[in-house]
C-alpha positions in Angstrom: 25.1 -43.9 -32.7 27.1 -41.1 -32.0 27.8 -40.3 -35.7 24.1 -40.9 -36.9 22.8 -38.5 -33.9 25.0 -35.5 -35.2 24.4 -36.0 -38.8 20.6 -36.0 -39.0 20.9 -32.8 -37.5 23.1 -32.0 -40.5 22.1 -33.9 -43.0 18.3 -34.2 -42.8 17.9 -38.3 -41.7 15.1 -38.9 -39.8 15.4 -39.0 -36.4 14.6 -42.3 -34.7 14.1 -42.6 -31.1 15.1 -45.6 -29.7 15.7 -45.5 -25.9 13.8 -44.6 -22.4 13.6 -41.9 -20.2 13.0 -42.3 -16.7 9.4 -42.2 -16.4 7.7 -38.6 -14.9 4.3 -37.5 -14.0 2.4 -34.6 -15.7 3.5 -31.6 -13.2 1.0 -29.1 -12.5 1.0 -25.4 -14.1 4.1 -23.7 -14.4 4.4 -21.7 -11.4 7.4 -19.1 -10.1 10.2 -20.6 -7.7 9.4 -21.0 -4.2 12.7 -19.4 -3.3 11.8 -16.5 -1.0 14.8 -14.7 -2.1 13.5 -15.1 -5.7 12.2 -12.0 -7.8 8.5 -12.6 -9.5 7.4 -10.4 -11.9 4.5 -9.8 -9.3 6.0 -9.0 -6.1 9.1 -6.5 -7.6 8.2 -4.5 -4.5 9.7 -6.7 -2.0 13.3 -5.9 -3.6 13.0 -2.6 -2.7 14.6 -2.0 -6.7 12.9 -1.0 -10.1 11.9 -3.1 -12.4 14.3 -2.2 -15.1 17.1 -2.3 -13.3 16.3 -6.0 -12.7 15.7 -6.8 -16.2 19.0 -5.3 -17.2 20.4 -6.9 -14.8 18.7 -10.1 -15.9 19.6 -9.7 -19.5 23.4 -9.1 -18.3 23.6 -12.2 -16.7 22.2 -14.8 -18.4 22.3 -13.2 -22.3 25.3 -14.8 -23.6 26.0 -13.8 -27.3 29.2 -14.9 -29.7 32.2 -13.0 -29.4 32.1 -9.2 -30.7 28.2 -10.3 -31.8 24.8 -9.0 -30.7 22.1 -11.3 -29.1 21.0 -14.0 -31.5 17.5 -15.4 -32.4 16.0 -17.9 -34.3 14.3 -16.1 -37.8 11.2 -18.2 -39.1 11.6 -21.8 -38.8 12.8 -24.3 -36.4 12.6 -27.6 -36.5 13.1 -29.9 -33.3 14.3 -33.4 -33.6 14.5 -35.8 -30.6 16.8 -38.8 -30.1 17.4 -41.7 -28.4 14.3 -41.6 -26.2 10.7 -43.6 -26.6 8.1 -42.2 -28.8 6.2 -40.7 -26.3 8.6 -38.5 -24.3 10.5 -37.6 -27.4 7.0 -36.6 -29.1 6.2 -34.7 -26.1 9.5 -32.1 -25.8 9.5 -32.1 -29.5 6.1 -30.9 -29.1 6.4 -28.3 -25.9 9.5 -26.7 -27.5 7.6 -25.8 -30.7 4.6 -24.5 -29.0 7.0 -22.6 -27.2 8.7 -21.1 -30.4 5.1 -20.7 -32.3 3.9 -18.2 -29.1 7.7 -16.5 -30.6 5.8 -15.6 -33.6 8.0 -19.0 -34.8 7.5 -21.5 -37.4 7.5 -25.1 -36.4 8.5 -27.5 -38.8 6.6 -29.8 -39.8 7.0 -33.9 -39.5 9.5 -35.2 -41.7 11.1 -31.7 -42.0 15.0 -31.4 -41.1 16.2 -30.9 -37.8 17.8 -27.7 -37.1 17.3 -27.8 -32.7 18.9 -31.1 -31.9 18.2 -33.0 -28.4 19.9 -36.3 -28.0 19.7 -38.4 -24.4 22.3 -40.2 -22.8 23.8 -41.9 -20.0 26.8 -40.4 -20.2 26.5 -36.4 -21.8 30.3 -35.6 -21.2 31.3 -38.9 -23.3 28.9 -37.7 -25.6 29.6 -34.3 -25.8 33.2 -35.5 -26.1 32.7 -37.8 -29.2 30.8 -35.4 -30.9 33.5 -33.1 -31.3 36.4 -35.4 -31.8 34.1 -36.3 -34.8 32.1 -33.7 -36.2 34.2 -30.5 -34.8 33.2 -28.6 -38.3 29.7 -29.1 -37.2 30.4 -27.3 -34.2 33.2 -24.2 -35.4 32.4 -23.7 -39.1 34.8 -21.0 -39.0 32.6 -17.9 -39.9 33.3 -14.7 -38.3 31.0 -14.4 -34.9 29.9 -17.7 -35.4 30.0 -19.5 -32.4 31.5 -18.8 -28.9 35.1 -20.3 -29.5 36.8 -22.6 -28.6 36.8 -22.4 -24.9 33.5 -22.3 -24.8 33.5 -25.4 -26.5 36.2 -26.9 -24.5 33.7 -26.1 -21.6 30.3 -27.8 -23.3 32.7 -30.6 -24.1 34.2 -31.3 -20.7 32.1 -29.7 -18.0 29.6 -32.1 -16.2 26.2 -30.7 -16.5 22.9 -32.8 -16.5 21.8 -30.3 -19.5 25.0 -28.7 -21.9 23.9 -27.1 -25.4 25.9 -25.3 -28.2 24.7 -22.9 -30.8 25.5 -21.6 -34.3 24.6 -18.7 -35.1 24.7 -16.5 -38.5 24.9 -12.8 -39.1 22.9 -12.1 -41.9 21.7 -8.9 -44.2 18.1 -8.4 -42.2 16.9 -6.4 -45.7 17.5 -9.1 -47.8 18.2 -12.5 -45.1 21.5 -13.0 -47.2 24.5 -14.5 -45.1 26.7 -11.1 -43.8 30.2 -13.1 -43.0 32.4 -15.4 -45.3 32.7 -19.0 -44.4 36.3 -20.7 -45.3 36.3 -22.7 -48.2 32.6 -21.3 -49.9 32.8 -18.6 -52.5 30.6 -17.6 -55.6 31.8 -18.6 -59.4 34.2 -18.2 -60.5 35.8 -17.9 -57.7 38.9 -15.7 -58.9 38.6 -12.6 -57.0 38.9 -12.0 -53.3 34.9 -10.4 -54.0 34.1 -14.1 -54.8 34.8 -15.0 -51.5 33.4 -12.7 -49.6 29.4 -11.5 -49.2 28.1 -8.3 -50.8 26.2 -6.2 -48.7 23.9 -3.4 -50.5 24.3 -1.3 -47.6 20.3 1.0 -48.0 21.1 3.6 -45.2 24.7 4.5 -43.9 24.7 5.1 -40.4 27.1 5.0 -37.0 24.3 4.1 -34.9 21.9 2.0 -36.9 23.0 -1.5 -38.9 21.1 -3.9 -40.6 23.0 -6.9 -40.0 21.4 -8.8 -37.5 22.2 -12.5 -35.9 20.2 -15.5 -36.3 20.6 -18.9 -34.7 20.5 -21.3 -37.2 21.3 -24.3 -35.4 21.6 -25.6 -32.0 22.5 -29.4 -30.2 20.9 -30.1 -26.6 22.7 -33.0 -24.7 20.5 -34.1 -21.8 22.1 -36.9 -19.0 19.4 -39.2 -18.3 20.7 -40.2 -15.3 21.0 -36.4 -13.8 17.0 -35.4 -14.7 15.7 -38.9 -13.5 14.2 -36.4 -10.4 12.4 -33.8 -13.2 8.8 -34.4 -15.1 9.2 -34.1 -18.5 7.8 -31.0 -18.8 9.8 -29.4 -16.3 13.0 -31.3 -19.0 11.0 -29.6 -21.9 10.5 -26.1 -20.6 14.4 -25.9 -19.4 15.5 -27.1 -22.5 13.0 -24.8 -24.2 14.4 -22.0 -22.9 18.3 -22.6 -23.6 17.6 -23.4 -26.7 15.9 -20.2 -28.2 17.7 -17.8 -26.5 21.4 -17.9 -26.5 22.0 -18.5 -22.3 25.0 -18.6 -20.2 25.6 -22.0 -18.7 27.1 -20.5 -15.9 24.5 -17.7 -15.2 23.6 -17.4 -11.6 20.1 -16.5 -11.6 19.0 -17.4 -7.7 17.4 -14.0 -7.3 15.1 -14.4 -10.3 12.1 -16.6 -10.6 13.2 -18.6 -13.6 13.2 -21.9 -15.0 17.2 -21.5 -15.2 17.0 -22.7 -11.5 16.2 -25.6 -12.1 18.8 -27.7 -10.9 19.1 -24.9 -8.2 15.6 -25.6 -6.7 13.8 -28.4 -8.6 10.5 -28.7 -6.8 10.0 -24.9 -6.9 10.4 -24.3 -10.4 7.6 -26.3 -12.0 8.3 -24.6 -15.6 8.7 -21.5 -17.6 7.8 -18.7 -15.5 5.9 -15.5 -16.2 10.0 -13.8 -16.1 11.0 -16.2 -18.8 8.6 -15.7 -21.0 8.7 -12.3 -20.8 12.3 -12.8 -21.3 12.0 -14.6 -24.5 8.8 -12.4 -25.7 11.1 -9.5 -25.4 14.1 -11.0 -27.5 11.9 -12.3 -30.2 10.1 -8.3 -30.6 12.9 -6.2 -30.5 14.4 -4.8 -33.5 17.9 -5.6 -32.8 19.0 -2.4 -35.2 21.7 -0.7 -32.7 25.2 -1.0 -33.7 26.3 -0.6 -30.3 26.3 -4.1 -29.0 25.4 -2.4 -25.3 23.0 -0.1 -26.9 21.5 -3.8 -28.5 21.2 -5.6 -24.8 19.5 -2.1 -23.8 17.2 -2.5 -26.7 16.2 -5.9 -25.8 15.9 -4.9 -21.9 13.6 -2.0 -23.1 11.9 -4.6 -25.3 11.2 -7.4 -22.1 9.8 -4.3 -20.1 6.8 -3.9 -22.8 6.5 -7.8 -22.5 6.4 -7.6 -19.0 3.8 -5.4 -19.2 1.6 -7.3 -21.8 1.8 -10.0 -19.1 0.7 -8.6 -16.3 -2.0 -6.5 -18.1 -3.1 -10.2 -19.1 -3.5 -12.0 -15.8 -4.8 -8.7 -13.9 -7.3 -8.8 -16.7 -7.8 -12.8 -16.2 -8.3 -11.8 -12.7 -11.2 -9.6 -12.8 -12.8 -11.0 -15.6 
């Protein structure tokens, strides 16, 4: 089983659902925590502290891009395959996660296509997470240059106890053409003679300090969900969390109390009912900005300046829902 989970997401099989998830009720409308500590995209007043200082702050704790990389992002298509659960609550996170990504401006894949967003259920996730990489390590560190988050960070999703643990690839890539940007051991071009065989060629169109046109995309990422530690969730509260980690690149360990997010929750389940008006915002801003600075500070302050016009799209919406 543990094989077969791993390689349809890399080699195209079907996914098959075959097991249950604790049974939930349809939750109501995704609201903000109830934390009264927590920052809403409303009541920023209370804090006493501008709103773009909170949104850098946000992006600096819970952005979590590979190692000497700018943020990451999905480009185009995803495709979301669910496994070992029933039809019905597999159908339904397949389903939520690719609205989700289609309000990015995202293409969902379409039934029967192959599965690059991978969520498998079990009773056990650090057994799981553990056999996964003894077998299928490649899978995980394919040994491309800004790749991945190394290998502590995969010693941490292997062996840290988390009801929810995911793991992204990501791939920097020639945003003129889409071409791959960084060599990958053991691939080159024919005839393979030359160190140029091995290594990408990049038709660089404007030379410039400040400006590059590499950019990252995900292109593929596993979600290993503990049935036994969301038993207490709806499903949609499951779908929107994993959602969420798994189009953005999030730190596992981001401490995000003071925001109204669905990050918290296993902080404060019964006040965070599912992605908030801060998340999407969050995401809405990540998936619009240009990602061109080469300064990988300069990027996350491109991407901060980028959530703040999506802030503002929001609340110009539901003041305008309001009045209408």
């Amino acid at each position: 089983m543990v094989v077969l989970a791993l390689a349809a997401l890399l080699a195209a099989a079907p996914l098959q659902p075959s097991q249950d998830i604790p049974a939930a009720q349809d939750p109501p409308a995704a609201q903000a925590s109830a934390d009264p500590g927590a920052v809403d995209l409303g009541d920023v007043e209370v804090t006493g502290r501008p709103l773009d200082s909170l949104i850098r702050d946000f992006v600096g704790e819970v952005a979590e891009p590979n190692r000497r990389r700018s943020l990451a992002r999905w480009d185009q298509e995803i495709c979301v395959g669910v496994a070992n659960l029933r039809n019905e609550p597999a159908q339904y996170i397949a389903d939520r996660i690719s609205t989700v990504a289609s309000d990015l401006n995202l293409q969902a894949g379409a039934p029967g296509c192959t599965p690059n967003l991978l969520v498998v259920a079990t009773e056990d996730g650090t057994e799981m997470a553990r056999l996964l990489v003894e077998e299928r390590r490649r899978a995980f560190r394919m040994g491309g240059s800004g790749m991945d988050r190394g290998g502590d960070a995969l010693e941490d999703f292997r062996d840290t106890d988390r009801p929810v643990r995911w793991w992204q690839m990501s791939l920097p890539v020639d945003s003129e053409t889409g071409l791959r940007a960084t060599r990958i051991p053991g691939e080159c071009q024919d005839p393979c003679q030359s160190p140029s065989d091995y290594a990408p060629q990049i038709a660089v169109f404007a030379a410039s300090r400040l400006k590059t046109q590499i950019v990252d995309n995900i292109i593929r990422t596993i979600v290993i969900v503990d049935v036994d530690q969301v038993s207490h969730l709806s499903i949609q509260q499951l779908a929107d969390f994993i959602a969420m980690v798994s189009l953005a690149q999030i730190d596992p360990d981001a401490d995000t109390r003071a925001y109204a997010s669905i990050l918290n929750l296993f902080h404060d389940p019964d006040g965070n009912l599912g992605l908030t008006a801060w998340d999407r915002a969050y995401l809405g801003g990540l998936y619009d900005a240009e990602r061109t600075d080469a300064n990988r500070r300069a990027n996350l302050t491109e991407v901060a300046r980028s959530i703040r016009r999506a802030h503002d799209q929001i609340r110009a919406g539901e003041d305008g829902a309001v009045t209408e």
